[in-house]
FITIGU-331691 format. One record per residue: chain; x, y, z of N, C-alpha, C in turn. Coordinates in nm, 3 decimals. Atoms other than C-alpha are relative to their C-alpha. Example, Ala and Ser with C-alpha at 12.3 -4.5 7.8 and 13.67 -1.06 7.14 Angstrom:
<zados>
ZADO chain    n.xx    n.yy    n.zz   ca.xx   ca.yy   ca.zz    c.xx    c.yy    c.zz
ZADO     A   0.089  -0.119   0.000   1.230  -0.450   0.780   0.090   0.120   0.000
ZADO     A  -0.082  -0.119  -0.006   1.367  -0.106   0.714  -0.077   0.109   0.073
</zados>
This chain:
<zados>
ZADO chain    n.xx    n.yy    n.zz   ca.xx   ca.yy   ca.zz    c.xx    c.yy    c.zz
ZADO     A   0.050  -0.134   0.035  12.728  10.512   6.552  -0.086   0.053   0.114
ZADO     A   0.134  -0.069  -0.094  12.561  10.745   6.799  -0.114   0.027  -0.070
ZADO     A   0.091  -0.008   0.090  12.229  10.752   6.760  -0.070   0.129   0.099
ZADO     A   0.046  -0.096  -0.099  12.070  11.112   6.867  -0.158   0.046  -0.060
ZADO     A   0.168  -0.005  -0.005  11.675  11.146   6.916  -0.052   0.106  -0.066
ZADO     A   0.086  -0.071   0.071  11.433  11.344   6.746  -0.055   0.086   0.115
ZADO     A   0.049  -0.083  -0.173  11.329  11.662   6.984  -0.136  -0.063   0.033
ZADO     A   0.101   0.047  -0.025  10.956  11.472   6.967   0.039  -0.099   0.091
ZADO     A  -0.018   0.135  -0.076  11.126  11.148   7.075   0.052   0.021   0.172
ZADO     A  -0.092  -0.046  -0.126  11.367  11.308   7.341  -0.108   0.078   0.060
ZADO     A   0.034  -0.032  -0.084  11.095  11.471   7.476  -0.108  -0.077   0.075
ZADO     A   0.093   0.129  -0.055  10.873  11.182   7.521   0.060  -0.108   0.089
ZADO     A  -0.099   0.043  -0.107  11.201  11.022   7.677   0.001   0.039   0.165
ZADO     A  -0.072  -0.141  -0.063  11.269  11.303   7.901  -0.177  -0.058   0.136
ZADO     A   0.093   0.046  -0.035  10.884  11.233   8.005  -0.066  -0.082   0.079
ZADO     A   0.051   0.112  -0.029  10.861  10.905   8.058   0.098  -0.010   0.128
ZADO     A  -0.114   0.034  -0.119  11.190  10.908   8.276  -0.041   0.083   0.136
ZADO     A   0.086  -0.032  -0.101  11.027  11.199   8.499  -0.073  -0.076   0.049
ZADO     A   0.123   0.068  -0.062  10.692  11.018   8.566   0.066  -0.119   0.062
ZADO     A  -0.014   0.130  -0.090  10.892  10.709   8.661   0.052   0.051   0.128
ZADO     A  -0.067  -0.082  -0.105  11.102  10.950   8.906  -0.100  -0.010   0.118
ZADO     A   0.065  -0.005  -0.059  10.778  11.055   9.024  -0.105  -0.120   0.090
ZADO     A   0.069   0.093  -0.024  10.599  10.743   9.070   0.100  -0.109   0.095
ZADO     A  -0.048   0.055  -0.084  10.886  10.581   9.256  -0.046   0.068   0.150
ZADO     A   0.049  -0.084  -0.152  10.854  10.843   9.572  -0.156  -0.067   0.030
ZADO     A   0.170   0.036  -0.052  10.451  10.765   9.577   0.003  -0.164   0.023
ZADO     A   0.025   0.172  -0.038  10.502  10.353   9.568   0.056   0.021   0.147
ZADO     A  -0.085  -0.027  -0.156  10.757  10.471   9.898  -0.089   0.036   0.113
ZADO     A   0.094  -0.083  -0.089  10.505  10.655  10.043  -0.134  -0.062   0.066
ZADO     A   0.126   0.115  -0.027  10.195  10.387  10.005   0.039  -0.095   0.086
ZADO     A  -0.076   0.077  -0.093  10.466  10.146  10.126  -0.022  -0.005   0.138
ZADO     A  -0.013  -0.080  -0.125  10.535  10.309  10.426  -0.150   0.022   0.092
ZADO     A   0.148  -0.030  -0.027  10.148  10.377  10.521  -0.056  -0.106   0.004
ZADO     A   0.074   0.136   0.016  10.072  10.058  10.439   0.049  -0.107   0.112
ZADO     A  -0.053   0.081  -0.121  10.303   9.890  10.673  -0.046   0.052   0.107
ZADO     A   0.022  -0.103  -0.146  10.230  10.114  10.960  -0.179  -0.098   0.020
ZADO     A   0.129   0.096  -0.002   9.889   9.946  10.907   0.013  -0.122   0.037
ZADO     A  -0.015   0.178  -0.064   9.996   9.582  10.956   0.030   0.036   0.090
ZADO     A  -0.119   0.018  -0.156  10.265   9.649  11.235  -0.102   0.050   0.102
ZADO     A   0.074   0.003  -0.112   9.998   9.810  11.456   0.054   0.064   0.086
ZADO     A  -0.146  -0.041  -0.121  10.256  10.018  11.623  -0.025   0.182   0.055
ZADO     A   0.032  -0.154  -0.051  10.064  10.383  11.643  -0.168  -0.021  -0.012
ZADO     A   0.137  -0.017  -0.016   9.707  10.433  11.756  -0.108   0.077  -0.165
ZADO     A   0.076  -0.040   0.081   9.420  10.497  11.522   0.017   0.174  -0.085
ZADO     A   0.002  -0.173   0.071   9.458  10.939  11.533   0.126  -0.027  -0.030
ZADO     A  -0.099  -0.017   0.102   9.797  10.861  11.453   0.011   0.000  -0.097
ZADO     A   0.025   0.089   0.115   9.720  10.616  11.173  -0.051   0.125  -0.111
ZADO     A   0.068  -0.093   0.105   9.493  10.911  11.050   0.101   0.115  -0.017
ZADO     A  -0.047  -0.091   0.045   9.719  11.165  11.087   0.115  -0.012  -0.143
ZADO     A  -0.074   0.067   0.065   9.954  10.944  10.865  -0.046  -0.003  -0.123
ZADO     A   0.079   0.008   0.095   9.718  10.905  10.609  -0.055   0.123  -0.049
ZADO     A   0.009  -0.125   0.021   9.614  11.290  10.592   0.132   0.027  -0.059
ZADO     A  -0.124  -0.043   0.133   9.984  11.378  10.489   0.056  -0.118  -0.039
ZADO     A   0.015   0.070   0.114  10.015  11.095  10.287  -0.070   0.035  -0.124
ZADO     A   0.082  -0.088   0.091   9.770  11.249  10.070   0.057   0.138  -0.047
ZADO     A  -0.074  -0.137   0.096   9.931  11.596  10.095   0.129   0.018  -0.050
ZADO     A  -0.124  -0.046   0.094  10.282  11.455   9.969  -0.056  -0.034  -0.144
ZADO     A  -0.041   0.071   0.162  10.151  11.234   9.697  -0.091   0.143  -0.060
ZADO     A   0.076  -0.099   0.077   9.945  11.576   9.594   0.093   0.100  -0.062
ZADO     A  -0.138  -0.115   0.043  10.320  11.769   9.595   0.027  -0.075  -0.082
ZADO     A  -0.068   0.080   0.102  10.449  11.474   9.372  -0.021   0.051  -0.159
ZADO     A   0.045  -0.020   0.122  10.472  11.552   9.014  -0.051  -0.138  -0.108
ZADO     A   0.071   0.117   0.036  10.199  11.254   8.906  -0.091   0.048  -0.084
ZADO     A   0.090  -0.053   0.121   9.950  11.273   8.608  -0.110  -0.031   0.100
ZADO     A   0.113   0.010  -0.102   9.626  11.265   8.727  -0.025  -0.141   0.004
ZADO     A   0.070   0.108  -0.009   9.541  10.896   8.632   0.125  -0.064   0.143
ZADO     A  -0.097   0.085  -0.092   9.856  10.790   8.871  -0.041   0.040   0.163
ZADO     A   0.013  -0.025  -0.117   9.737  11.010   9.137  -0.138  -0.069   0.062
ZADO     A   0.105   0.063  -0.042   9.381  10.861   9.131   0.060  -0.121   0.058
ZADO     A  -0.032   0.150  -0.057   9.520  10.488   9.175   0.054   0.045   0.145
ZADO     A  -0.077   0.025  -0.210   9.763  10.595   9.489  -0.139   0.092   0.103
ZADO     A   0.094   0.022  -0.017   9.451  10.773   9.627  -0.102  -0.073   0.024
ZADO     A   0.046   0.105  -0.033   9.273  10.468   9.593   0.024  -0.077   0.073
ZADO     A  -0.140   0.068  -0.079   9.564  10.275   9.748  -0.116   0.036   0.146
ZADO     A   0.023  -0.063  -0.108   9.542  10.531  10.036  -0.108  -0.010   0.098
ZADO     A   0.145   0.041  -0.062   9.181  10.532  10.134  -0.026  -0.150   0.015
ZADO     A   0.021   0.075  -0.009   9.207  10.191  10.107   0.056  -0.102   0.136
ZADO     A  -0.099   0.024  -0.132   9.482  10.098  10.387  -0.032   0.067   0.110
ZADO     A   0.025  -0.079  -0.086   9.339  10.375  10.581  -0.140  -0.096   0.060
ZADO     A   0.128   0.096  -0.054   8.960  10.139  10.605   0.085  -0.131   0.071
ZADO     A  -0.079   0.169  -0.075   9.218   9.834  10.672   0.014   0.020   0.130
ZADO     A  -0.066   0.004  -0.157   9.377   9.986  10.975  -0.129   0.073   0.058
ZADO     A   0.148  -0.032  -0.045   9.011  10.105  11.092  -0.098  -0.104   0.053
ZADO     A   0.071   0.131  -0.024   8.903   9.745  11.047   0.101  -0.055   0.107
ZADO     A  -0.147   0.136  -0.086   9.227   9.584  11.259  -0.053   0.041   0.158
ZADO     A   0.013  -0.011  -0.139   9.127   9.524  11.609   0.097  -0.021   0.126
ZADO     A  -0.131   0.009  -0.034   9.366   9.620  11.873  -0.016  -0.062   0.150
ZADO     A   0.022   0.114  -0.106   9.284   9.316  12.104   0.012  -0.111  -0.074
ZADO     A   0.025   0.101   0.039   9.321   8.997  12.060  -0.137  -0.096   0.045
ZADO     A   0.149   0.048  -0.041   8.970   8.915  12.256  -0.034   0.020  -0.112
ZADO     A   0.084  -0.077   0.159   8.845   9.130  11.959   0.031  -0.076  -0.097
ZADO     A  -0.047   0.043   0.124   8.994   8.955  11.729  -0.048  -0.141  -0.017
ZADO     A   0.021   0.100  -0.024   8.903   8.614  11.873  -0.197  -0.017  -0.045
ZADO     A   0.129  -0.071  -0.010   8.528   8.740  11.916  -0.057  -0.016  -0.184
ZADO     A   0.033  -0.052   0.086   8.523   8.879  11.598   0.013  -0.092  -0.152
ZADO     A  -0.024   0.063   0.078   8.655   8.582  11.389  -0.099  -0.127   0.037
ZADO     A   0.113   0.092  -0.027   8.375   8.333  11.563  -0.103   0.054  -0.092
ZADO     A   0.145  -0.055   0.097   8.090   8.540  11.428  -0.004   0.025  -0.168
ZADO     A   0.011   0.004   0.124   8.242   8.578  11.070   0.021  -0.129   0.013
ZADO     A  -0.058   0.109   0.014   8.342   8.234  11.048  -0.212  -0.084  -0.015
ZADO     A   0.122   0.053   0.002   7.979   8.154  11.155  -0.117   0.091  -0.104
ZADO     A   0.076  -0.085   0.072   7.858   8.415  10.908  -0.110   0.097   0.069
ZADO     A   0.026  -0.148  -0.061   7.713   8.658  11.152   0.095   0.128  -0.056
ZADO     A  -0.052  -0.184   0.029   7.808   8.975  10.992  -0.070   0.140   0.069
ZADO     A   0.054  -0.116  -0.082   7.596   9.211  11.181   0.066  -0.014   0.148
ZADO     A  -0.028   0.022  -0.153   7.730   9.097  11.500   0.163   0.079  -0.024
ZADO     A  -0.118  -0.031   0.015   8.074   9.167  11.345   0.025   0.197  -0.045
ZADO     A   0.026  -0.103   0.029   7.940   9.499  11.196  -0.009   0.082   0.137
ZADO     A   0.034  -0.044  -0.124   7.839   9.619  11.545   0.157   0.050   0.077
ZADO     A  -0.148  -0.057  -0.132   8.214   9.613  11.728   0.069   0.094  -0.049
ZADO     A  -0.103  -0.123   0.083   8.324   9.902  11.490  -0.109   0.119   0.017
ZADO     A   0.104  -0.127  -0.001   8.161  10.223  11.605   0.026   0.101  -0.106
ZADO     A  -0.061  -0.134   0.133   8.335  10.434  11.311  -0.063  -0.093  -0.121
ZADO     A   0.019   0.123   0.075   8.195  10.139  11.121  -0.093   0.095  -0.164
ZADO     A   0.020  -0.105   0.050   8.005  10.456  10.875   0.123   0.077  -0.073
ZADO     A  -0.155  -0.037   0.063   8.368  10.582  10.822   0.063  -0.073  -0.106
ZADO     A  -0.047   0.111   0.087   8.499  10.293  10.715  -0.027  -0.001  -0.108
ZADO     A   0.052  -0.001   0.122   8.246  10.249  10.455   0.009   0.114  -0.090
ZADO     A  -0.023  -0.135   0.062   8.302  10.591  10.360   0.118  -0.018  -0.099
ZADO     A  -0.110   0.014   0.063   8.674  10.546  10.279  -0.029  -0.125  -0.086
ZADO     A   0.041   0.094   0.152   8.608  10.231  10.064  -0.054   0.022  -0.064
ZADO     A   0.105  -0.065   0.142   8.335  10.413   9.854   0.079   0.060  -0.036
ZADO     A  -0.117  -0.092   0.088   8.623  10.655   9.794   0.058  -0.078  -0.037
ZADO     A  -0.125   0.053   0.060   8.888  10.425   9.735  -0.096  -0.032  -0.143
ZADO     A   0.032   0.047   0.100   8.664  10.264   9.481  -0.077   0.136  -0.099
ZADO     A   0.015  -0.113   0.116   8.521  10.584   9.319   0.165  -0.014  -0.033
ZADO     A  -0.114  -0.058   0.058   8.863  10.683   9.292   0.055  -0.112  -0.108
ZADO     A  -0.039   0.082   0.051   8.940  10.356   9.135  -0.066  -0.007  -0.142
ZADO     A   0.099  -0.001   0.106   8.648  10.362   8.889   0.055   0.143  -0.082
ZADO     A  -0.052  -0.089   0.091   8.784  10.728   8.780   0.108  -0.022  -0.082
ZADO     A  -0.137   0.092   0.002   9.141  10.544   8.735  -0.056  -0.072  -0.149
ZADO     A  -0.032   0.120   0.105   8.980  10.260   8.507  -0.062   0.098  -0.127
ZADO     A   0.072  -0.043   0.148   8.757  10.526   8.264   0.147   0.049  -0.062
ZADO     A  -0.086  -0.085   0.094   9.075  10.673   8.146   0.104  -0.123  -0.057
ZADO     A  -0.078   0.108   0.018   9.247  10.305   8.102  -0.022  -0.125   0.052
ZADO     A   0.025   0.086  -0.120   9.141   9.947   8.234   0.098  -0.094  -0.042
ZADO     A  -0.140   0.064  -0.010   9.412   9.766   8.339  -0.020  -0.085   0.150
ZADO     A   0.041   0.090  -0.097   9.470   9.491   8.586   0.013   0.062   0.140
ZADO     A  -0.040  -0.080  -0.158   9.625   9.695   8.905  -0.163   0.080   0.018
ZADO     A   0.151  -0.115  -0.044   9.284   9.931   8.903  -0.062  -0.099  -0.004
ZADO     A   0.120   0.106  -0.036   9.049   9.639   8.878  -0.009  -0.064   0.098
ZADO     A  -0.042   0.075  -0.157   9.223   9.433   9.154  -0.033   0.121   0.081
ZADO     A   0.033  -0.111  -0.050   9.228   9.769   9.328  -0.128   0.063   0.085
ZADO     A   0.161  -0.002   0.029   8.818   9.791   9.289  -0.023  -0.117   0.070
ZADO     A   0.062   0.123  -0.044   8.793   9.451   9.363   0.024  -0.040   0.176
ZADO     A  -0.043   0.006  -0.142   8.984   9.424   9.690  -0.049   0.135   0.061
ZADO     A   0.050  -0.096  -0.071   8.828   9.790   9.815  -0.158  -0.143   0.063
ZADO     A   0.098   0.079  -0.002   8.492   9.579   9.744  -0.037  -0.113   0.085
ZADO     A  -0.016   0.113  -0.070   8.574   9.250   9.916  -0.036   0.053   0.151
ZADO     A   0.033  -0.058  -0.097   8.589   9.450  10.193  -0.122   0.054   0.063
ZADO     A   0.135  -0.130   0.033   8.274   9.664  10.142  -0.109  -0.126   0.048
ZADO     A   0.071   0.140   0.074   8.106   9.322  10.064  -0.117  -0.039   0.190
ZADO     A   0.093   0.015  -0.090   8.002   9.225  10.428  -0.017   0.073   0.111
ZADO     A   0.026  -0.074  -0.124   8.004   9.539  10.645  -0.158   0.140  -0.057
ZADO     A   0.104  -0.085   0.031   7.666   9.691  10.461  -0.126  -0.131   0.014
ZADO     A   0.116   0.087  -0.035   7.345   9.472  10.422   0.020  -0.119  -0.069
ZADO     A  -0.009   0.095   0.076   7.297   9.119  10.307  -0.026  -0.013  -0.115
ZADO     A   0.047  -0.064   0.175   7.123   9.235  10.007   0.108   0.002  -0.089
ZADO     A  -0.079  -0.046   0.066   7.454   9.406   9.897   0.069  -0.138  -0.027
ZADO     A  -0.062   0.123   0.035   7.651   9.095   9.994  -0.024  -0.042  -0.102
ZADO     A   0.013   0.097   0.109   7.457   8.883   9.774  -0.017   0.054  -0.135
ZADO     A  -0.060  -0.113   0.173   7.491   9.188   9.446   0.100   0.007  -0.011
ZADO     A  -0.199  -0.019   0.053   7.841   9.240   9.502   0.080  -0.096   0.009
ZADO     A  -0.134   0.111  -0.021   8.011   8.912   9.635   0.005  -0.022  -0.084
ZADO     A   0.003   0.123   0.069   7.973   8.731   9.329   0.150   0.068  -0.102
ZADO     A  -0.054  -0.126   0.115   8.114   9.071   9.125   0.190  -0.024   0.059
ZADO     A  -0.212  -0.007  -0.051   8.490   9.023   9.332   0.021  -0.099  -0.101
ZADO     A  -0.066   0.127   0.059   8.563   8.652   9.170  -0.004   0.089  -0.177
ZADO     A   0.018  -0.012   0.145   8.446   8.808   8.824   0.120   0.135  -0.061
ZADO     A  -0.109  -0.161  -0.013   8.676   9.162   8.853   0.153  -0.092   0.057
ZADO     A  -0.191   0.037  -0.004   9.016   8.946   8.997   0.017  -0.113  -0.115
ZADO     A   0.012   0.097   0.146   8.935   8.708   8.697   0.065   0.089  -0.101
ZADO     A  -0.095  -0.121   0.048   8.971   9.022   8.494   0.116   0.009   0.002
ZADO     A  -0.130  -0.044  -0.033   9.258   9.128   8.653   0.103  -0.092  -0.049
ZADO     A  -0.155   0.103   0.037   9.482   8.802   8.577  -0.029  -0.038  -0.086
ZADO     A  -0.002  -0.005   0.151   9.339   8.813   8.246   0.109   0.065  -0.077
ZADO     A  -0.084  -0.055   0.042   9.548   9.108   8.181   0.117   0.021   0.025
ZADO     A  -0.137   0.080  -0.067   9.788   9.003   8.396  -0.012  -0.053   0.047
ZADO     A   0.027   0.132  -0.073   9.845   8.683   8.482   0.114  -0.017   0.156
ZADO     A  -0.095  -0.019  -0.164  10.149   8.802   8.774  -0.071   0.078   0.125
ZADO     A   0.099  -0.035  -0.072   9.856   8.970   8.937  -0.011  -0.020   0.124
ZADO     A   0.006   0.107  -0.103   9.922   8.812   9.265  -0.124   0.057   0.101
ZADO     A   0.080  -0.039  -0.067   9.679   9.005   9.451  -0.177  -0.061  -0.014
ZADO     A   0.108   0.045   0.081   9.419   8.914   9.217  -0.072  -0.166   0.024
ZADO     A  -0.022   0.142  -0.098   9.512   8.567   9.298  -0.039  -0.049   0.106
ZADO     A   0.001   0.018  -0.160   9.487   8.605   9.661  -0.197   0.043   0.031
ZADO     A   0.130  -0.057   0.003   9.096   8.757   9.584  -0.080  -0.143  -0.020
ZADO     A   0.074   0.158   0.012   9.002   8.412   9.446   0.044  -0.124   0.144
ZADO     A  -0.048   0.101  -0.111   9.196   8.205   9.681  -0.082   0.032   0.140
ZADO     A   0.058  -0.014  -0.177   9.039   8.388  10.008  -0.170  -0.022  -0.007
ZADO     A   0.140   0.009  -0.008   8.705   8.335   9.857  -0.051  -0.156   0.049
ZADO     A   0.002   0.109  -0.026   8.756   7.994   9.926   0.024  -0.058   0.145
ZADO     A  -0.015   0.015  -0.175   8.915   8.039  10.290  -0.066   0.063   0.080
ZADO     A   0.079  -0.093  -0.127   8.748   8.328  10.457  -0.198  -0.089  -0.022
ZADO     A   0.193  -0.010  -0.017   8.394   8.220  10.356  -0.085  -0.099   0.033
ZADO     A   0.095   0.138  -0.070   8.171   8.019  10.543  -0.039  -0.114  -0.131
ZADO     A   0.043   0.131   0.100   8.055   7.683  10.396  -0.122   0.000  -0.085
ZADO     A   0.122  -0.091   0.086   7.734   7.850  10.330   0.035   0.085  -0.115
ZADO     A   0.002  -0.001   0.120   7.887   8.043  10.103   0.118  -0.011  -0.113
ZADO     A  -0.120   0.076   0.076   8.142   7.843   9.952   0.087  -0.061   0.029
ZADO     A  -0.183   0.012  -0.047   8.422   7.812  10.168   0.051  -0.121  -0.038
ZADO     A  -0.075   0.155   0.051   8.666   7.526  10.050   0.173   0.026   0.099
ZADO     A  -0.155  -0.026  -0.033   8.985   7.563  10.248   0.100  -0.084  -0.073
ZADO     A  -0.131   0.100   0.062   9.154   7.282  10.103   0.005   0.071  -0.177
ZADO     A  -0.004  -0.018   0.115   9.073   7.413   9.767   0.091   0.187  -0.014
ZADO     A  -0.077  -0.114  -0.020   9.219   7.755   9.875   0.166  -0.036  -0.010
ZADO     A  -0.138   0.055   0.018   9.517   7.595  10.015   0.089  -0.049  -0.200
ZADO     A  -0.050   0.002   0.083   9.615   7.465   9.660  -0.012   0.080  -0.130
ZADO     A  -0.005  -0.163   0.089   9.530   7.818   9.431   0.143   0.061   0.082
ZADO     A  -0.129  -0.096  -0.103   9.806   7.973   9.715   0.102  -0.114  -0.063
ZADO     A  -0.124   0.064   0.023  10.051   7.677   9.681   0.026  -0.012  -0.157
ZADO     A  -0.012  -0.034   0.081  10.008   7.702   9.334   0.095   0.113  -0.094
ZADO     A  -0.022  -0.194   0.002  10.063   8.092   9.311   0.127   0.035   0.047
ZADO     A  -0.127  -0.063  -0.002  10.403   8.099   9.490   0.107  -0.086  -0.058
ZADO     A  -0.062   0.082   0.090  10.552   7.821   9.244   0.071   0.101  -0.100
ZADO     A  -0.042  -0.038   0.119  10.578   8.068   9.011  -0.043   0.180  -0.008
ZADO     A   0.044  -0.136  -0.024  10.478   8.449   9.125   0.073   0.052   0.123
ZADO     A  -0.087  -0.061  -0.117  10.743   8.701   9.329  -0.149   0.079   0.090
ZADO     A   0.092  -0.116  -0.050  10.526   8.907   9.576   0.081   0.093   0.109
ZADO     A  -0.060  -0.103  -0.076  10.604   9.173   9.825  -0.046   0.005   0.180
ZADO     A   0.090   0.010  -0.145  10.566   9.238  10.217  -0.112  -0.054   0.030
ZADO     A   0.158  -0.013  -0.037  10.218   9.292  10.228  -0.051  -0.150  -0.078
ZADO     A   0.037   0.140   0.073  10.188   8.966   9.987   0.024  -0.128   0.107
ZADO     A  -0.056   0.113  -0.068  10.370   8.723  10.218  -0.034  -0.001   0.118
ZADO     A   0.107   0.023  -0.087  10.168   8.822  10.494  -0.138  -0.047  -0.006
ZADO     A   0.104   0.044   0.085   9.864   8.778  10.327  -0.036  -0.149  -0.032
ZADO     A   0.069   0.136   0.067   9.942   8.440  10.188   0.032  -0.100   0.142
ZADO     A  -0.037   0.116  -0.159  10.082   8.291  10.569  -0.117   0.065   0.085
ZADO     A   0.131  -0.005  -0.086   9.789   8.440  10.715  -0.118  -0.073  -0.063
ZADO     A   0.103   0.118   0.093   9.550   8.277  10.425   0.027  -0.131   0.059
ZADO     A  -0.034   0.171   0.004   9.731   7.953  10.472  -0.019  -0.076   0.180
ZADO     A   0.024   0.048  -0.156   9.723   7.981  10.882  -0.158  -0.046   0.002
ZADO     A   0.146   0.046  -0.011   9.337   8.005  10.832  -0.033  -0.128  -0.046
ZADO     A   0.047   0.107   0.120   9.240   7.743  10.565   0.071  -0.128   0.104
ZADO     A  -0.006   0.135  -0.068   9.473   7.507  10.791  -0.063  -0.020   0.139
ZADO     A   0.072   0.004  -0.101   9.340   7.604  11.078  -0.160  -0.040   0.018
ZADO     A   0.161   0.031   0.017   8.943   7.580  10.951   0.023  -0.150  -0.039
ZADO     A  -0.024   0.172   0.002   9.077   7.192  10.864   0.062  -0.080   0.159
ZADO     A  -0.066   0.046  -0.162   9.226   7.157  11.247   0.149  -0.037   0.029
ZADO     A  -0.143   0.032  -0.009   9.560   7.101  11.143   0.091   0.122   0.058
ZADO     A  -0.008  -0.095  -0.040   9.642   7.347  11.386   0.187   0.002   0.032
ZADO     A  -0.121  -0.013  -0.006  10.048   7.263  11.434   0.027   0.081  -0.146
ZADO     A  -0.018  -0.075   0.079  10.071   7.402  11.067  -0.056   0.139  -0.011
ZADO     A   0.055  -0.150   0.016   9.814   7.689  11.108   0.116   0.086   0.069
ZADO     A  -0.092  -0.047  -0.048  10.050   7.779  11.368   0.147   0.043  -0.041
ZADO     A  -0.124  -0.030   0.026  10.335   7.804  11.204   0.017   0.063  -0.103
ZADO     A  -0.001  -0.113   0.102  10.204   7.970  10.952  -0.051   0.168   0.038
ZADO     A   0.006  -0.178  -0.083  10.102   8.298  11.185   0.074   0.032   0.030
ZADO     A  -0.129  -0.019  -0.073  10.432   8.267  11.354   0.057   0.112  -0.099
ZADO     A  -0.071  -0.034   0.165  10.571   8.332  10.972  -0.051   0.160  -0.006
ZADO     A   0.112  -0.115  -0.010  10.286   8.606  10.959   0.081   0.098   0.073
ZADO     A  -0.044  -0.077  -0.107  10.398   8.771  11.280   0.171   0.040  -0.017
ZADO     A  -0.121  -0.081   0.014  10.775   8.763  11.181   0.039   0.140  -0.095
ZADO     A   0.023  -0.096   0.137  10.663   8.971  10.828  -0.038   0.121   0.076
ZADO     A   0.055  -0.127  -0.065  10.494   9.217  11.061  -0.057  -0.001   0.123
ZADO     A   0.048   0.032  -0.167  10.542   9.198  11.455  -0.088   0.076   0.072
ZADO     A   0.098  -0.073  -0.064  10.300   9.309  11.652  -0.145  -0.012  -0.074
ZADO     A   0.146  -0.031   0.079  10.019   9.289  11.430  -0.133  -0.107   0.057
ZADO     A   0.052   0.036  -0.100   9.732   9.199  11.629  -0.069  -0.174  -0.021
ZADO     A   0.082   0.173   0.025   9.515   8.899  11.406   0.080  -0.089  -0.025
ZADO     A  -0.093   0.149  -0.028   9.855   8.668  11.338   0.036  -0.006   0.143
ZADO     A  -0.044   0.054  -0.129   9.890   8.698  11.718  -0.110  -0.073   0.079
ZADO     A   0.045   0.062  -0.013   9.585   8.636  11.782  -0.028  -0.111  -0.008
ZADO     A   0.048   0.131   0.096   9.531   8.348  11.543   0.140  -0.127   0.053
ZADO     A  -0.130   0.080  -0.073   9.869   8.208  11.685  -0.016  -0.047   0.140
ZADO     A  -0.010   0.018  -0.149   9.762   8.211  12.064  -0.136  -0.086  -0.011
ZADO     A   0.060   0.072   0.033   9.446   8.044  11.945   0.091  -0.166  -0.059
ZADO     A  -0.059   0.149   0.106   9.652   7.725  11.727   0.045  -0.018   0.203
ZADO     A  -0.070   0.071  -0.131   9.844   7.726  12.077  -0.071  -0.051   0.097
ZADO     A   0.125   0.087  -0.092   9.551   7.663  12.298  -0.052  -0.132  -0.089
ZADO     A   0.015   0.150   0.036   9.461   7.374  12.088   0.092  -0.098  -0.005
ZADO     A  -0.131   0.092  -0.027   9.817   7.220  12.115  -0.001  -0.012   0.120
ZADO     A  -0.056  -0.065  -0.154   9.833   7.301  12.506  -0.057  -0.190   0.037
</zados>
């Protein structure tokens, strides 16, 4: 028997099938912006100009407002990334001694837009916080949480020690309400690799949250760079530097050119040499 909809139902159909229409183009669009960020392959005013109409398609898109806040958030958020990416590998070398040793002001210092930056992550995360009053859900919390992570050690130590604690407790959240969360995942796991011993760091204990996590969780580009650059570090902060290495290599094939798996690769190789 055909079964034919109720004009309420069919138009709530009709609805739902738009917004997905619409919301495909804008994931394309973050995509796209987002890679351009790893690969490293157009200068900073490019980057921005990239990110300016990025903003004025997803504003043509036909998106409700809560969808447009999140890619917004997105946006400003990839835009501080490729702001933070240093396009040296001295810089990069430099710049991973002094976090590693927990100098953050020293690291704060080699970013003269370093004011900007912080700018766009207060937006991303307003925008994120507007996002969760109308619905909280795991993508906006991760969202919040990873703007934050960021945020975390390029303002004062003060903040550090108010907000770090707040990431682990917000990607907790997040794979509460979803447990495929992988990002969320990757928030706990790096708290364990990026952070000095002072304040916490466990690499080995990182290493097995990640090997864990891709047992049983698909991820995307930006994921599988993420977790071979996690895993280069964590083996690398243990010295097992033939594996760190081969896990930047991995890094660098996901997204060539990109300056810290080349770095972090020409580093493992000077300790093999």
């Amino acid at each position: 028997m055909r079964r034919v909809l109720s004009f309420p139902a069919a138009l709530i159909f009709a609805c739902e099938v738009f917004s997905l229409e619409s919301y495909e183009p804008a994931s394309a669009l973050i995509e796209d912006f987002r890679d351009e960020v790893y690969l490293q392959r157009i200068n900073d005013s490019a980057l921005e100009r990239m990110y300016q109409d990025t903003l004025l398609r997803l504003e043509r898109l036909d998106l409700d407002e809560r969808e447009l806040l999140y890619r917004k958030a997105q946006t400003a958020y990839y835009m501080a990334l490729g702001y933070l990416a240093f396009d040296t590998t001295e810089e990069v070398l430099a710049s991973d001694r002094d976090f590693r040793n927990g100098k953050f002001k020293a690291v704060q210092k080699r970013y003269s837009n370093l004011e900007e930056i912080i700018r766009l992550l207060e937006e991303s995360m307003h925008f994120s916080e507007q996002y969760l009053e109308m619905n909280r859900d795991a993508r906006g919390i991760r969202q919040y949480a990873e703007s934050l992570s960021q945020m975390a050690t390029l303002k004062t130590m003060g903040y550090l020690f108010s907000n770090g604690p707040k990431i682990q407790t917000l990607a907790r959240e997040a794979i509460e309400l979803d447990p495929d969360e992988i990002k969320a995942h990757m928030l706990i796991a790096s708290r364990y690799i990026y952070s000095p011993s002072i304040f916490g760091g466990n690499p080995a204990k990182g290493i097995s949250i990640i090997e864990a996590l891709v047992q049983r969780i698909s991820f995307d580009r930006e994921d599988e760079h993420n977790i071979n650059i996690a895993l280069g570090v964590a083996n690398l902060k243990l010295d097992r530097w033939v594996e760190a290495a081969q896990y930047f290599q991995e890094a660098q094939e996901i997204y060539p050119g990109n300056v810290y798996s080349a770095a972090m690769l020409l580093l493992c190789e000077s300790k093999l040499e």
